[in-house]
N, C-alpha and C positions, 0 to 999 in steps of 0.2 A: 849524770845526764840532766839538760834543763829541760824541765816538761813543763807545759802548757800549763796556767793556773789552772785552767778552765777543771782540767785532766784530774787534778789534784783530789777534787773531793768524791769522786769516780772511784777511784784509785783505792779513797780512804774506806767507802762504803764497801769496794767489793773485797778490801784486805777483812772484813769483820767474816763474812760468810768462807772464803775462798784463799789462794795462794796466788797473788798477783802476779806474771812475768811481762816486762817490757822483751818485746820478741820481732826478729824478722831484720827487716829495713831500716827499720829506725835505729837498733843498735849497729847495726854493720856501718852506717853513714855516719853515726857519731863517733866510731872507733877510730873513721877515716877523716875524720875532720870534715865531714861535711854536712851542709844543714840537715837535720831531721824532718822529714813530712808527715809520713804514714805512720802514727802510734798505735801499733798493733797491740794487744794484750790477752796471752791468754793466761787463763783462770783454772788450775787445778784445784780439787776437795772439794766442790760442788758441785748441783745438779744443775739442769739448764734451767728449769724452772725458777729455784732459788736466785740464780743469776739476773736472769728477766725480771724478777719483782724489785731487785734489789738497784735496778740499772732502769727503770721504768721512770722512777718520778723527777731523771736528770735533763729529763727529753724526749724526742722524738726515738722510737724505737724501730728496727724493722729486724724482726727475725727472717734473714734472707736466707736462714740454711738449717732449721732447726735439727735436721738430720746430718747436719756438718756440725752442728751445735757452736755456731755464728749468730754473736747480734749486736746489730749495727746500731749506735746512739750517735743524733746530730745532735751537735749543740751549735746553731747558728750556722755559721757556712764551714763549721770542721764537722768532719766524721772521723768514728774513732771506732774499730773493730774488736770486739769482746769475744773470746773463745774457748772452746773444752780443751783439752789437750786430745789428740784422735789417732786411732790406730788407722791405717789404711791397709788393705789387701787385693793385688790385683785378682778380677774378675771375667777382663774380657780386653779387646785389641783396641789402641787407640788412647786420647789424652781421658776419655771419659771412662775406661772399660775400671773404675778401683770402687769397692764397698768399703764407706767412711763409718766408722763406729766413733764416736765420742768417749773417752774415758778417764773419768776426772781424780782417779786414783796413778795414773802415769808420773814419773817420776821423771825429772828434769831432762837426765838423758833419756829414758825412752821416748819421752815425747820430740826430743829434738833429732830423730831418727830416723821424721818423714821426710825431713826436709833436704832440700836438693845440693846445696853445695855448703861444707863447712862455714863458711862465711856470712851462711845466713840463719846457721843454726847456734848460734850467741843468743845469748838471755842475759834480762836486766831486772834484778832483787830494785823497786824503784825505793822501798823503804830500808834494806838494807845496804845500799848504796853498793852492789858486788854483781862481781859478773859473772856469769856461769856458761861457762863453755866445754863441756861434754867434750865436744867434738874438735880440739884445738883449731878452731876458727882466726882465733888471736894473730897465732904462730903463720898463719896462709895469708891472711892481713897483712903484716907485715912481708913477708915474701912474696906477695900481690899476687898468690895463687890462687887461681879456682880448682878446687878438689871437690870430690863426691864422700858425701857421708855414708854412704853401703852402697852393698851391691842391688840394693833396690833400684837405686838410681834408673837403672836400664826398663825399670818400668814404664816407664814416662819419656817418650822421644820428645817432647815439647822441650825438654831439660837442657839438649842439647843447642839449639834458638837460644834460650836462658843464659848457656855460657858463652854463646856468640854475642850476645849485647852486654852483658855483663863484662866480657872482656873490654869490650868498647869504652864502655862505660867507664871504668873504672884503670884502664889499662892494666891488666891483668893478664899473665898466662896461664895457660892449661897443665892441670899436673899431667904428666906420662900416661899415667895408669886411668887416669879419668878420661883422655884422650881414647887411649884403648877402648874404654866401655861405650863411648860411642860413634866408633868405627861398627861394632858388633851392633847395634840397633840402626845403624843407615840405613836400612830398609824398608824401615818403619816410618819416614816421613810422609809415607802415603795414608796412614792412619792418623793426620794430623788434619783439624780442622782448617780452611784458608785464614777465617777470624782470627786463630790465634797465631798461624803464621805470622798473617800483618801485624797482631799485637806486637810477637819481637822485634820483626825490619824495624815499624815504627819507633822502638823505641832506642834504638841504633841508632835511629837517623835524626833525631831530635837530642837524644842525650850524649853520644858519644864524648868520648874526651879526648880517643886514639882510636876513630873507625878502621886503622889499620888490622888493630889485636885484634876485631871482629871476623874478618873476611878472613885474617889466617887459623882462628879457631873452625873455621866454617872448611878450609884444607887441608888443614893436620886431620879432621875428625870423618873425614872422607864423605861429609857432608855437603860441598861445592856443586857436587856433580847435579845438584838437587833443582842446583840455577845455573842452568846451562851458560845464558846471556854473561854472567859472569865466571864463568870455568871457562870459555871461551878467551879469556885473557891470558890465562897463564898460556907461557909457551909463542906466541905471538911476539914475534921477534919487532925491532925499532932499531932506526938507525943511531949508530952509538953517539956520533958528532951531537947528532939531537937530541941525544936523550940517551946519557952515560947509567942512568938508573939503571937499565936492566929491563927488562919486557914490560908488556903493555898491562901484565896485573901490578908488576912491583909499581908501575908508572901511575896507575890510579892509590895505590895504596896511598904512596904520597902526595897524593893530590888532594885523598880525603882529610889526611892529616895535616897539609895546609890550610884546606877551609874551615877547621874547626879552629884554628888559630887565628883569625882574620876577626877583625873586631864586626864587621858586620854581618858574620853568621853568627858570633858570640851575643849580640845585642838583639839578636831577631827574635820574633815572636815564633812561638812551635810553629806554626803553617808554614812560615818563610823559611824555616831552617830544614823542616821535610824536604820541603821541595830542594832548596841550595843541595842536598847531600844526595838526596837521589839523582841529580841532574850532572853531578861531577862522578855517579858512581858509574853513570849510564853514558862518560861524556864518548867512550873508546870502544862504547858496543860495538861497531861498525868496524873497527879494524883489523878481526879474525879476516872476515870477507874478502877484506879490500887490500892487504896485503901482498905484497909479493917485493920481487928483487929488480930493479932495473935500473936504466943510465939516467945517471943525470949528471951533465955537466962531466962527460968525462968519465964519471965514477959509477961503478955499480953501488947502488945505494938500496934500504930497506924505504919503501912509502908506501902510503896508503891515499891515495888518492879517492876523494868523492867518501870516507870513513863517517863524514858529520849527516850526511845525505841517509844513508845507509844505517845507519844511527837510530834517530827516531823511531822506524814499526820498532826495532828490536829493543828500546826500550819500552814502547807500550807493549808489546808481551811481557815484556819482565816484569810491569806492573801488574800485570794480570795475573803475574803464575805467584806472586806473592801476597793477593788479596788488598791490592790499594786501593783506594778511593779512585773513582772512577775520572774526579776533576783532576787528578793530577796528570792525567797521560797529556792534553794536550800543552799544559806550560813546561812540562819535564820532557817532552818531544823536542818541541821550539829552543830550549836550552841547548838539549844536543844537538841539534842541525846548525844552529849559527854561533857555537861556541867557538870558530877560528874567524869568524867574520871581519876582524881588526886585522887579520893577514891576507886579505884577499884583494891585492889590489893598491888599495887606499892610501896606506902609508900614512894613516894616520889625516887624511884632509877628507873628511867626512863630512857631504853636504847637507843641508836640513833636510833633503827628499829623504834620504838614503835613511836618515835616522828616522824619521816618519815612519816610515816602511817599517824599517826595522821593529821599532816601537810594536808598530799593529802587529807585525806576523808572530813577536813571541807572548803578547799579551793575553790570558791575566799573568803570566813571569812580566819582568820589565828589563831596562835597560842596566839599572842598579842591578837585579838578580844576575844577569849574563856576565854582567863586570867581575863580579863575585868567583862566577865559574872558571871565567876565561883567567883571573889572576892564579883560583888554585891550580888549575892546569898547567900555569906558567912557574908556580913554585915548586909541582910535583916531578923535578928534574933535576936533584942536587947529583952533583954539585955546581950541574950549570944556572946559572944566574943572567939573565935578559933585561936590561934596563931600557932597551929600547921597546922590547915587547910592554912593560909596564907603559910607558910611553904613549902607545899606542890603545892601549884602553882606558889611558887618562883622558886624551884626546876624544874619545869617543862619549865618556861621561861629560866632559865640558861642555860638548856640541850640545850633547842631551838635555843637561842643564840651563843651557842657552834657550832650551826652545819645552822648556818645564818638561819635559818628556822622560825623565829620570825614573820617576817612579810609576808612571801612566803608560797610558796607550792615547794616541789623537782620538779625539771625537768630534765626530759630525757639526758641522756647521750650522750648514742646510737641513734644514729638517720641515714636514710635510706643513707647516704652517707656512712656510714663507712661498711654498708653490701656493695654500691658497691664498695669500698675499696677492700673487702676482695674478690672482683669477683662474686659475685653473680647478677644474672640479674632482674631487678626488675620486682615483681609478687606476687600472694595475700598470700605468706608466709612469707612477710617481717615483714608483721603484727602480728603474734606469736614468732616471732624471736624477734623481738622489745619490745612485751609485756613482754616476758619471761627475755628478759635483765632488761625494767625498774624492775621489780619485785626482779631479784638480786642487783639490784643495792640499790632498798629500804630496802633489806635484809643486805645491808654492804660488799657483794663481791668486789664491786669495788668503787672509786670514784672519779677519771679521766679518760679520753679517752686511756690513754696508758691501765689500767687496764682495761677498760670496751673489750677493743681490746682482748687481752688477755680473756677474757672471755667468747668472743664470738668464738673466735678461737677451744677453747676448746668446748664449748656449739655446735657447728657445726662439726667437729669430732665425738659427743655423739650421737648427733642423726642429718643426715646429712639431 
């Protein structure tokens, strides 16, 4: 494993007092070919004391858990976590109810005992260059399964979220038996913090590699029912013509596993890739409701009619019953409601008003964000393929493009200077003066200050 230089003479000091392990994250990601972050290490055959003095003069130190027998060394903008090895014994209900004992006499496997799923309970000799896996972690590695390392597992309902992202993550499935053990604590998700709920959505939604594995670890483990907004999909029939997929959860499944393939969720920063993932997970909230069977054209057909309208509150409850930040309800709203907007009419000749508009009502999302949704929407359908539909939201970025609006929302022209420009003293009518200008101004009257002048000029004349 390549470690950090920084790491190296850390490593050397605490191998004099201690038994170094490279542990957790950092051997699981390397095993996988993927880059290492988090250098976790914990230290058997010493005290915590010892530890501390000996880790003291590399840096900044923070003993964050003395009773977890944790401590945290920055060296510059990395942090690197030093640890006992620790027995845990539950105590009481909930991700908090365990009494943590530190004990630096723990042997390789018992120490890797607590930990939640095979996979993560690998260790790394960094001086003898060997790997120590207890718990054939290797072997589930390669089988790209997640297993539980005991039946303690079931202490800890958090664990189950863990193998919901984790799957994602990593595309992974669920062993049988591990599946099993958390069917038996579904119960228990009402003893779970909302914090650390959203710690897992979040990290689902930013890291996924196949947010599909996720949502099916989340129904095999009879954990779905937890989010209704989304249990509400399965079973929710679609018209086959349109959508040979199969109903409206297999239909998001692959929808999500398109936009993690699209190079501009892959190139987003975390904010934008939250958002893009919850906004395509939340695009078909509205289609339980709004479902039913009727004619069209002849044909009894599956629609949903008004499902993007209907959409929106039911995903700001969904964000709420998951602990999200509260910014995102309204641009993850906005997503869902005008995610068919390129089908509504236009055929693709889309005026500057229309995209103005458009712009302001999903904004802080933008026109680039919708793009994003509206194409995975349109790839979660295999094996039907729309060339025209892509069409149609090329057309709608050009327009955008055309009028810088791609990544923005329109901003105000007119602003309370130029009324008192024109003489006017300020007072609580600047405020319909102003609304009424931005509103021609999103109409196309104007699109400079000289014209919006002009506009006003006139506009105060009409009605003074």
């Amino acid at each position: 494993m390549r470690l950090p230089e920084e790491l190296r003479p850390l490593l050397e000091a605490v191998r004099r007092v201690g038994r170094p392990r490279l542990v957790g994250g950092c051997v699981r990601d390397w095993l996988l070919g993927l880059p290492s972050k988090d250098f976790d290490v914990e230290v058997a055959g010493v005290d915590f004391e010892t530890l501390h003095r000996v880790l003291a003069p590399f840096g900044s130190t923070d003993v964050i858990g003395r009773s977890f027998g944790v401590i945290k060394v920055r060296l510059g903008s990395a942090e690197y976590d030093f640890s006992l090895p620790r027995r845990e014994s539950k105590t009481g209900a909930g991700h908090r109810g365990f009494a943590v004992a530190p004990d630096s006499a723990l042997s390789d496997a018992e120490a890797s005992a607590r930990r939640d799923f095979t996979i993560n309970a690998i260790a790394y000799d960094p001086f003898a260059s060997v790997i120590i896996d207890p718990r054939g972690g290797q072997a589930d590695l390669h089988a790209r399964r997640l297993r539980h390392t005991s039946a303690a597992f079931t202490e800890d309902p958090l664990r189950v979220l863990r193998a919901f992202q984790f799957a994602a993550r990593f595309d992974f499935t669920l062993a049988p038996e591990t599946a099993a053990l958390c069917r038996s604590i579904s119960s228990a998700f009402s003893e779970l913090p909302l914090e650390r709920i959203w710690g897992e959505w979040d990290k689902w939604a930013v890291k996924s590699s196949k947010p599909s594995r996720g949502l099916a670890v989340l129904e095999e483990t009879d954990w779905l029912r937890h989010f209704p907004e989304v249990a509400g999909l399965r079973g929710t029939p679609q018209e086959p013509e349109w959508h040979p997929e199969g109903d409206v959860f297999t239909h998001t499944q692959h929808c999500l596993d398109a936009l993690v393939s699209l190079e501009g969720w892959q190139t987003a920063a975390v904010g934008r890739r939250r958002l893009l993932t919850l906004a395509v997970l939340a695009h078909d909230f509205g289609k339980p409701a709004t479902t039913s069977r009727a004619e069209r054209r002849g044909t009894l057909r599956w629609i949903s009619p008004g499902h993007e309208a209907a959409g929106g509150p039911l995903a700001e409850a969904f964000l709420g019953r998951i602990g999200a930040p509260l910014d995102l309800d309204q641009p993850v709203s906005a997503l869902v409601t005008h995610h068919l907007v390129h089908h509504h009419g236009q055929r693709g000749e889309f005026t500057d008003t229309q995209v103005r508009r458009l712009a302001r009502k999903l904004s802080p999302a933008t026109i680039d964000d919708l793009a994003l949704v509206m194409s995975a929407d349109s790839l979660g359908r295999p094996p039907l393929r729309t060339p025209e539909t892509f069409e149609l939201i090329n057309q709608l970025r050009l327009k955008a493009h055309q009028l810088s609006l791609e990544r923005t929302a329109p901003q105000p022209i007119m602003l309370g200077r130029h009324l008192l420009a024109l003489g006017l003293k300020p007072g609580p009518e600047f405020k319909p003066i102003l609304d009424a200008a931005f509103e021609a101004q999103l109409d196309g009257a104007f699109t400079d200050e000289a014209g919006g002048t002009t506009w006003l000029q006139k506009h105060l004349r009409q009605e003074p």
